[in-house]
C-alpha positions in Angstrom: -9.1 4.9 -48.1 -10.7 7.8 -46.7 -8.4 8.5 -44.2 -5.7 8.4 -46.6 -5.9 11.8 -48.0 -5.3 13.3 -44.2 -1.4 12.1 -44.4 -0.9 13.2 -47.8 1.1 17.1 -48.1 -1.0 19.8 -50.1 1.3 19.5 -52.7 0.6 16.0 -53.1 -2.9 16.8 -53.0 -2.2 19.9 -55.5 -1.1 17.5 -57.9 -3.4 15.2 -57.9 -6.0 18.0 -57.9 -4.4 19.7 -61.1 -3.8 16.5 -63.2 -7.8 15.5 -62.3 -9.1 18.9 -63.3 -6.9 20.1 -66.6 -8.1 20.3 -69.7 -6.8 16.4 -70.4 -7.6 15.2 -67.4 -9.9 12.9 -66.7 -13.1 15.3 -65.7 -12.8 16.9 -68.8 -12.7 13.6 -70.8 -15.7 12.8 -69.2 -17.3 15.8 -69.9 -16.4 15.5 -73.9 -17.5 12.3 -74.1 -21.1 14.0 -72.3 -20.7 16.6 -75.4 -19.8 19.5 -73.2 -17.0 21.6 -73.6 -13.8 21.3 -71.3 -13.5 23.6 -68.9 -10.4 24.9 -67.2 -11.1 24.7 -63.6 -8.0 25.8 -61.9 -8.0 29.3 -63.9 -11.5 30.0 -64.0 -12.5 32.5 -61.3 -15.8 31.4 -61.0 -14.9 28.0 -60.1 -12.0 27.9 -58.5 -13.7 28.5 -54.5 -15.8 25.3 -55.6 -12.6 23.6 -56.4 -10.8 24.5 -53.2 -13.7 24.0 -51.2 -14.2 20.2 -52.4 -10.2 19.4 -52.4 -10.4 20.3 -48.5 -13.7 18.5 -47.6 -11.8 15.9 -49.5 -8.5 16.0 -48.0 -10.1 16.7 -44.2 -13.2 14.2 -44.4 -11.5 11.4 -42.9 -10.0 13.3 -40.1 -13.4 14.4 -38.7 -14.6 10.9 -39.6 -12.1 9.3 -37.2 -12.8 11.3 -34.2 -16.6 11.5 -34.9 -16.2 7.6 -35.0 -14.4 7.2 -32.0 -16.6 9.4 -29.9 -19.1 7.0 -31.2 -17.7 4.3 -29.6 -17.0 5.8 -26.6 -20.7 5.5 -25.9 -21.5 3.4 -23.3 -24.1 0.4 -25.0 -25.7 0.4 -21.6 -27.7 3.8 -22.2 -28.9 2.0 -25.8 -29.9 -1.2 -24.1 -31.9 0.8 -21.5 -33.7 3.4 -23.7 -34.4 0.2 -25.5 -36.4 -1.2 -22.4 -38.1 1.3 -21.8 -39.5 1.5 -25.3 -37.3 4.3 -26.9 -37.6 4.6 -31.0 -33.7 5.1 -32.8 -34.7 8.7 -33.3 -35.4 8.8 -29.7 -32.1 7.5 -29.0 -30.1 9.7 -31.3 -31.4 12.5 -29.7 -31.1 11.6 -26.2 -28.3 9.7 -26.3 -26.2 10.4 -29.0 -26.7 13.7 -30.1 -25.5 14.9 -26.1 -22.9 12.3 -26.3 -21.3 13.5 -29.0 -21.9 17.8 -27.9 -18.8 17.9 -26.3 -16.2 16.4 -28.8 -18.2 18.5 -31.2 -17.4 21.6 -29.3 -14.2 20.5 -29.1 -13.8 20.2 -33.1 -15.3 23.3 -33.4 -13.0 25.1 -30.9 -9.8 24.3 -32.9 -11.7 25.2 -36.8 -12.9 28.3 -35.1 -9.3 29.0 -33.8 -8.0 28.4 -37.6 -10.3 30.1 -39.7 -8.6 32.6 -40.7 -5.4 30.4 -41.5 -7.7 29.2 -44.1 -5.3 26.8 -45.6 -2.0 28.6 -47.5 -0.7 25.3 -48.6 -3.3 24.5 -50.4 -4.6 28.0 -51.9 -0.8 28.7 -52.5 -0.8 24.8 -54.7 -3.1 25.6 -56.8 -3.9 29.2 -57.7 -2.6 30.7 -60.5 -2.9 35.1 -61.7 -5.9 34.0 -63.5 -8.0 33.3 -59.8 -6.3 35.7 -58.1 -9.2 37.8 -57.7 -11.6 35.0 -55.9 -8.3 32.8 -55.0 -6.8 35.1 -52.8 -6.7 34.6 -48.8 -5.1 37.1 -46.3 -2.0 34.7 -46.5 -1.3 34.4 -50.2 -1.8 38.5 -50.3 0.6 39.0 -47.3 3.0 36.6 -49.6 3.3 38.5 -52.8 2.8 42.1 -50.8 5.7 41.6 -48.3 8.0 38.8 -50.2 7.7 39.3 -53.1 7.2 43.1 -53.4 9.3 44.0 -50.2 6.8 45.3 -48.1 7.9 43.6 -45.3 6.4 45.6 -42.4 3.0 45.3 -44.3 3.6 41.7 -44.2 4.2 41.8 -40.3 1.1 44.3 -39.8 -1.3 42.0 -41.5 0.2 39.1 -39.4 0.2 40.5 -36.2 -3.7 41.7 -37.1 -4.8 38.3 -37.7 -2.7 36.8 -34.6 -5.1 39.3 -32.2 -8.2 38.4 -34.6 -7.4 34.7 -34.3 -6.9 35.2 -30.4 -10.0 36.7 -29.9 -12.0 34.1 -31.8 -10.2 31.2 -29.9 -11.3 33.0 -26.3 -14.7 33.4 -27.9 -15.1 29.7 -28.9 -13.6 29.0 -25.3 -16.2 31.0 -23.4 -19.2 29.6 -25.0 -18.2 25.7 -25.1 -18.2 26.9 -21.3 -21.2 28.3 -21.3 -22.7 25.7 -23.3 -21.4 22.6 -21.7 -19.2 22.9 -18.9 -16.1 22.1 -21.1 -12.9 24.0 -19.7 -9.4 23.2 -20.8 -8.0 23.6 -17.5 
């Protein structure tokens, strides 16, 4: 069930998101019955980073689960067993065995967020923003969108593109030389 969300498309997720959070849905009837006022979520500046924020924790929890899970047990129980002998407490083991374990998928994970933080999800900003959250909604993306599409600015569109290609290159080789740095990890 956690996992779930992970296959399902932003606009799926959009939906869901947008029937949850209007002024009928269900977090709004639960507020009522609370005696608060409904709020509109999805059109109220002031909200709507929260609401994006906590639809992509959602939607990417069980991805990061997964691999965090599996790099878990991918731990040999020998080095447990051992630490055990020779009297180690669990907090002992977690950060002796586990916690270095783990330091190179974790670099690895944060390698490829690093490399797309400035792709910053269009599918899902672009799902559920509205002209009412433009103003806290808006990522480079969405703004390159309605400048270049929509309005015909097309080499503005391809400036702001090529801009965050070199910014996004430069954060990847970044990431890259300090996971080297840090732990040795190389790609090839």
């Amino acid at each position: 069930m956690v996992y779930l969300p992970h296959f399902l498309s932003w606009v799926t997720v959009a939906g869901m998101m947008i029937d949850i959070l209007s002024l009928d849905g269900i977090v709004n009837q639960f507020m009522m019955k609370l005696g608060m006022e409904p709020l509109f979520f999805l059109g109220n500046a002031s909200i709507f980073r929260q609401v994006v924020i906590a639809s992509d924790v959602w939607k990417g929890f069980g991805f990061g689960m997964i691999v965090y899970l599996a790099t878990l047990s991918g731990i040999d129980p020998s080095l447990y067993e051992a630490s055990e002998m020779d009297g180690a407490s669990r907090w002992k083991q977690t950060l002796y065995i586990t916690i270095p374990s783990m330091l190179p998928m974790v670099i690895v994970m944060t390698t490829l967020s690093l490399g797309n933080i400035l792709n910053a999800g269009f599918d899902q900003i672009f799902n559920l923003y509205n002209p009412l959250v433009y103003s806290t909604g808006d990522i480079i993306d969405t703004y390159v969108y309605r400048a270049s599409l929509l309005n015909g600015q097309y080499g503005f569109g391809t400036a702001v593109g090529l801009f965050k290609s070199g910014v996004s290159l430069i954060l990847i080789m970044t990431s890259y030389r300090i996971a080297y740095k840090v732990s040795g990890y190389k790609i090839f």
